[in-house]
N, C-alpha and C positions, 0 to 999 in steps of 0.2 A: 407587530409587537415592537413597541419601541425597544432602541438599545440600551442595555445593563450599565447604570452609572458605575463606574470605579469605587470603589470604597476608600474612604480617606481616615485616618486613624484621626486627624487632628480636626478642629474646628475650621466654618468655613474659611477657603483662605482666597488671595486674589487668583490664585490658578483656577477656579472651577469659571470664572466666564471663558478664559483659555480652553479648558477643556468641553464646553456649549462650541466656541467656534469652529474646534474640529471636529464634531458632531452636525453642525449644519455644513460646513464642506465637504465632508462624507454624502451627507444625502444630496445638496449638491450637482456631485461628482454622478450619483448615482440614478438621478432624473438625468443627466445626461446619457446616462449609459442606456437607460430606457429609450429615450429617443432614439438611439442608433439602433437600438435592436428591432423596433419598431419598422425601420424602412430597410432590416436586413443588411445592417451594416454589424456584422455578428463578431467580426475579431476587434472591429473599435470599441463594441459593447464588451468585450470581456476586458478587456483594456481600461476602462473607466469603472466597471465595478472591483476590478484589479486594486485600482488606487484608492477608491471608497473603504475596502476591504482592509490595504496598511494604515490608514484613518481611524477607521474605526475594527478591529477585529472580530468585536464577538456579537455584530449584527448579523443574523443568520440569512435578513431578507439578500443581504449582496451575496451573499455564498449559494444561497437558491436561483437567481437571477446571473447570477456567470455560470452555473450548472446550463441555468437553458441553452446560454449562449454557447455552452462548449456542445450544448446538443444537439443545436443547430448546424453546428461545425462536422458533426459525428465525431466528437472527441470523447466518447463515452465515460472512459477512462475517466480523462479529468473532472468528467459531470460527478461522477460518482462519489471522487475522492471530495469535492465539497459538499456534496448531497449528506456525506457520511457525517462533516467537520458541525454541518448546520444542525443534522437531528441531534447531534449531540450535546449543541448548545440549546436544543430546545428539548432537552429531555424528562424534563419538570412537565412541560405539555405538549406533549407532541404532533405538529403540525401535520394532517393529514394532505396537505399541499405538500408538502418538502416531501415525505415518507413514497407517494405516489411518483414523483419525481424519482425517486430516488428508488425504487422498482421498474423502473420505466429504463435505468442505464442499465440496475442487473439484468434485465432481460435482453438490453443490446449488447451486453458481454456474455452470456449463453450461462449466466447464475442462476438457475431456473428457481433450484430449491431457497437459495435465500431471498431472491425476488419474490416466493408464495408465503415467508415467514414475513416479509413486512408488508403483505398485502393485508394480511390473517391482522397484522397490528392496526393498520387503517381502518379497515372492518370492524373492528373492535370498537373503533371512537365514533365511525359511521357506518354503520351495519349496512344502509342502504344508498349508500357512494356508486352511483351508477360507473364515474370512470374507472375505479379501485375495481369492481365486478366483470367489467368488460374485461382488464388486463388481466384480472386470475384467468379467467377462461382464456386466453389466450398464452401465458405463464405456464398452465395447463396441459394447453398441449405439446408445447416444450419440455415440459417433463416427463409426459405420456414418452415420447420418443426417445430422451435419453434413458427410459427405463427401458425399454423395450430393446433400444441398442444393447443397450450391459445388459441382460438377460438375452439376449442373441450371441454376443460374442462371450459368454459364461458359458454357453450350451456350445459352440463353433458353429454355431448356423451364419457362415459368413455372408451369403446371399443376404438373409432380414438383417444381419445388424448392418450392411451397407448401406440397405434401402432407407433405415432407421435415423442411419447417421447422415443421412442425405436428408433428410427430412428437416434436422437438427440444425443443419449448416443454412438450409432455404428460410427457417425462421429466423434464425439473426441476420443474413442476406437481406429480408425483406423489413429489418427495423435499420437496417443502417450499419448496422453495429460489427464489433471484432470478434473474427471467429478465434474462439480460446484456444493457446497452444497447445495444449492436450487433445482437444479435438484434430489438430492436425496430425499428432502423434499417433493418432486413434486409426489415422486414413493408414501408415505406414503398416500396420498390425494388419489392415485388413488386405493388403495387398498378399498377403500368404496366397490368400485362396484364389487370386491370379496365379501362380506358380505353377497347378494342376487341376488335374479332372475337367478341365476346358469349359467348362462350365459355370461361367460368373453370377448366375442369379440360384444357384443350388445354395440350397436352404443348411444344408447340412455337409459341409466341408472341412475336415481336419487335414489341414495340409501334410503335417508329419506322420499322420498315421497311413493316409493313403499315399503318400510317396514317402517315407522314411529316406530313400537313400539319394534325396536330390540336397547335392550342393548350398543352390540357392535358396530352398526353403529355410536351409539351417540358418543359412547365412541372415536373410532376413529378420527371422527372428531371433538369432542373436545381434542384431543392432535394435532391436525391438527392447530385447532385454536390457543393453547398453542404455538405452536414452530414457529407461523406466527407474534407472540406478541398481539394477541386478545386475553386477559386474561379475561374478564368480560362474554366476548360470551361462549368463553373454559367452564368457570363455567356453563353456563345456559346448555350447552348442556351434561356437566355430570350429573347436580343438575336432567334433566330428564333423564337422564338413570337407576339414583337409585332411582327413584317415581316409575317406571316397574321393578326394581329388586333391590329393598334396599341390598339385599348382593353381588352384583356383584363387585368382587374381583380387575377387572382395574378400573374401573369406580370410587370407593371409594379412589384405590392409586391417581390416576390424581387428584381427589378431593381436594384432602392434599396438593398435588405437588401445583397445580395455585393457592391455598389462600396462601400457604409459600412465594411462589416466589412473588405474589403479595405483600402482606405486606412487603418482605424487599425489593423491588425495591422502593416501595413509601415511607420506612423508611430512605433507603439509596439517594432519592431525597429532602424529608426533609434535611435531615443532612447536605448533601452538598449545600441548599438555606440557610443554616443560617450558614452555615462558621467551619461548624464541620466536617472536611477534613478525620478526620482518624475514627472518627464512621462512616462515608459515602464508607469511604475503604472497611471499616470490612463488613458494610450490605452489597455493589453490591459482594465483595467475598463470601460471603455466600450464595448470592441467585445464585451467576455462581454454585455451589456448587450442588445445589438442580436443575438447567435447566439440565444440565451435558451437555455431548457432545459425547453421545452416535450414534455410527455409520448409524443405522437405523432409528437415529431418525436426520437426516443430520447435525451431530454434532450439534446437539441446535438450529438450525435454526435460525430465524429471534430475537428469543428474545434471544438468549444468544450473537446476532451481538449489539445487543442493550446497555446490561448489559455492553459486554470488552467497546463499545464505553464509557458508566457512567464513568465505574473505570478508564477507560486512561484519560478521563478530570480529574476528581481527582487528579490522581498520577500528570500531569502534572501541576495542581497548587501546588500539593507537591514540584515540581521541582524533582521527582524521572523520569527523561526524559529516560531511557532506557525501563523500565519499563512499563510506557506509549505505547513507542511505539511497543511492544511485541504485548500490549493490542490491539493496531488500525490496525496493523498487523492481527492480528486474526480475529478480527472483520471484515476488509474488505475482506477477504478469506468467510466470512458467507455472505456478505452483500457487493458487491464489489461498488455501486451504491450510497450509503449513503455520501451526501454532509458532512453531521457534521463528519464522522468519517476522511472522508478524510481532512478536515477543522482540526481536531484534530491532525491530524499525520504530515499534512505539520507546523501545530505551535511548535507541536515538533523537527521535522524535523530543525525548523530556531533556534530554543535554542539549540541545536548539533552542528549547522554552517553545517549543510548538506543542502546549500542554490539550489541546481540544483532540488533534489529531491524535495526539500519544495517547488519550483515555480511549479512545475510539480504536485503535490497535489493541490497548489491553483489553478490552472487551471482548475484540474478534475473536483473541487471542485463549482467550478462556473458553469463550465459543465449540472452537476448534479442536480446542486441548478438549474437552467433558467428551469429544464425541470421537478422538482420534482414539485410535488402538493403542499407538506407542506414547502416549500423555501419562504420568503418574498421578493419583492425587495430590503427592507432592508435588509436581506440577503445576497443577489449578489453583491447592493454596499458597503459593509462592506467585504465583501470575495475581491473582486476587489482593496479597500482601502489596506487590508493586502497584495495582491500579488504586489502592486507598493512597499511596505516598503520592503518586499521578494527581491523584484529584485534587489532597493537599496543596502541589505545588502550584497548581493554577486557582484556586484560592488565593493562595501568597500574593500570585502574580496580578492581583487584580489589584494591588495598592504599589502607589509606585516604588522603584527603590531606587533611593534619593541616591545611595553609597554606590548604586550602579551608573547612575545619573554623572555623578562626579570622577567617577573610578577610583575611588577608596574605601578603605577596609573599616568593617564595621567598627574596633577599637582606634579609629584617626584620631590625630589630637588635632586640634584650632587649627594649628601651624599646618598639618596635611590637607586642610579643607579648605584654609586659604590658596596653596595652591595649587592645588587642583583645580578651584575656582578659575583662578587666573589662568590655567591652562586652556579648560576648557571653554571659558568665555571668550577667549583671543579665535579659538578650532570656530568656535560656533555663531561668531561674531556677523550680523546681515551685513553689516561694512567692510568686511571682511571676506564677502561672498560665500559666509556660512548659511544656516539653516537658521530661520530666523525662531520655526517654533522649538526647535531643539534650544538654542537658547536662552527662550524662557522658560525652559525645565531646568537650565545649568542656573539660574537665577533663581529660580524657586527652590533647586535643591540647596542653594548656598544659605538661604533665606532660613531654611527649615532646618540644616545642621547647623548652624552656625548660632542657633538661639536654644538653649538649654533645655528649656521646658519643653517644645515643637519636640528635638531628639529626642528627649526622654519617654514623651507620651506615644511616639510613634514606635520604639522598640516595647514599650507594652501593651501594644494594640498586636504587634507581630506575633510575641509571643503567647498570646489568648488565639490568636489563628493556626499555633503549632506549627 
């Protein structure tokens, strides 16, 4: 599918063979990148579609072809996230190549159930896609076991859901792929039933009922509870473990650990309900500080996904928007399912102008919200409200803005656009060891504000775009 010409409000002008050229240096860049991938040169291949990609942005084929290359790598992760960026840009007709791809990384991140919902969409456009029907049945059986797990450990048959969750971990082992942090949190839950009845493949194991009065059962699962984000419960079930051994050495750390991390999370939610942005910074970093994101404990689990999610709203009313998205970044790695954090990162996502990514979170985002418990329908239509102003804004963003171009304000007068001009002609100058296509855009945007008609008809092209 060839790449989507920009849309130009005014008649043709000398910029569009400028913008032909960077379109063949994009492809290019991008038959180079194929070459290296070809003889298995996989990080220079993602490197070259890297730059084809800031060239050109909204060709889907570079963003499907550095997905492979990140597959190659077992970067799953990063496959995924432009597997997501590409169907989106081809959502008008959706590439049954990209789609499979892009079921191909959820299944090497252990997403079983969203990996069988865009199998169901492939299927759809090719009912008889031999490689789309080999992955369901494979897809398949990864969900057969994670069902089978959670309905083992709902019942406490700790024996099946080990066997289950072993199962679980041998299918992503055997694609490559990252075992999800929740699955490692899963392993901690199931070590109860190591604690007693000596008996590790018993099917039917309640740790606390068949020993109620050990120490360590409590203890464990009160750090079960702690990394799930049931901080009030965490405490009840250490508060009885040191009623049966006031000196037990975990039980008293964990003790200290949930009333810390407690008080600053409600310290640092105070602060940020009354408008106190950087005492609300200080406490969620403090209390990430004290959850930590230690490996066996599946890096922080559920309450340190919670915590990055506080501090990336924060920073992003800071307007520290990198920052942020580090934070929601992280947090959806612990917690991939969380509407608000995805809601978080696509609002950061549209203050960057990374408009494909941001549509693509408000979508999840809705996703996630219809099907979580704690979502309101205000909720959904307020996520729904934001993904129509998302879509808007990348519309906008497909026609240049000249007054961004320059760094001047929509109302400048001559006087502002002249120098501006001068500014940024000298910044962007190739004799000057600037960028040489940058300025021809500071030349073309001087070109197009600096003549009456050009400005006039371009602000009423913008505003029929909304």
């Amino acid at each position: 599918m060839p790449p989507s010409t920009p849309e130009v409000a005014d008649p043709p002008s000398p910029a569009e063979p400028e913008e032909e050229s960077v379109t063949v240096r994009a492809e290019k860049t991008k038959e180079k990148g194929n070459v290296a991938f070809k003889v298995g040169k996989y990080a220079e291949a993602v490197a070259l579609y890297t730059k084809a990609i800031e060239l050109n942005p909204l060709e889907p084929s570079y963003l499907t072809n550095r997905a492979a290359s990140y597959m190659a790598l077992k970067r799953f992760r990063m496959a995924l996230e432009d597997c997501q960026v590409a169907a989106s840009l081809q959502s008008a007709a959706p590439s049954p190549k990209t789609l499979l791809r892009l079921a191909r990384c959820q299944l090497a991140l252990g997403s079983s159930t969203p990996a069988l919902s865009t199998i169901r969409t492939i299927l759809s456009i090719e009912p008889k896609n031999a490689q789309a029907l080999q992955l369901q049945d494979k897809v398949q059986v990864l969900e057969n076991h994670v069902k089978t797990f959670e309905a083992a450990k709902q019942k406490k048959e700790w024996g099946l859901a080990r066997l289950a969750l072993d199962k679980c971990l041998q299918a992503i082992e055997g694609e490559g792929g990252d075992i999800p942090a929740e699955w490692r949190y899963w392993r901690v839950e199931l070590e109860l039933s190591r604690l007693v009845g000596g008996c590790e493949h018993c099917c039917k194991v309640d740790a606390l009922r068949l020993n109620p009065n050990s120490p360590d059962a409590l203890t464990l699962r009160g750090t079960v509870l702690f990394l799930t984000g049931r901080l009030p419960q965490a405490l009840q079930h250490v508060t009885s473990a040191l009623r049966l051994d006031p000196g037990h050495e975990p039980a008293m750390k964990l003790r200290k650990r949930v009333k810390e991390v407690e008080r600053l999370k409600e310290e640092g939610n105070a602060a940020f309900k009354t408008g106190k942005l950087q005492d609300a910074l200080e406490k969620y970093t403090e209390c990430l500080e004290k959850i930590g994101e230690a490996e066996e404990e599946g890096k922080g689990g559920q309450i340190r996904a919670t915590l990055l999610s506080n501090r990336a709203t924060t920073l992003l009313k800071l307007e520290r928007y990198e920052d942020a998205l580090v934070d929601t970044d992280a947090s959806l790695v612990l917690s991939p399912n969380s509407f608000k954090a995805l809601r978080t990162r696509a609002r950061i996502e549209l203050h960057l102008e990374k408009y494909d990514a941001c549509i693509a979170d408000f979508k999840s985002a809705i996703q996630q919200a219809q099907t979580e418990g704690s979502a309101t329908d205000n909720d959904v239509r307020a996520l729904k409200s934001e993904l129509k102003k998302a879509e808007a804004a990348l519309k906008r963003s497909k026609t240049k803005d000249y007054y961004k171009i320059l760094g001047v304000a929509r109302d400048c007068t001559e006087a502002d656009i002249k120098k501006a001009y001068r500014r940024e002609s000298l910044k962007h100058h190739p004799d000057k060891g600037g960028d040489e296509e940058k300025f021809k855009l500071v030349v073309e945007a001087n070109a197009v504000l600096s003549d009456p008609r050009r400005r006039g008809g371009m602000i009423w092209a913008r505003m029929r775009m909304g």
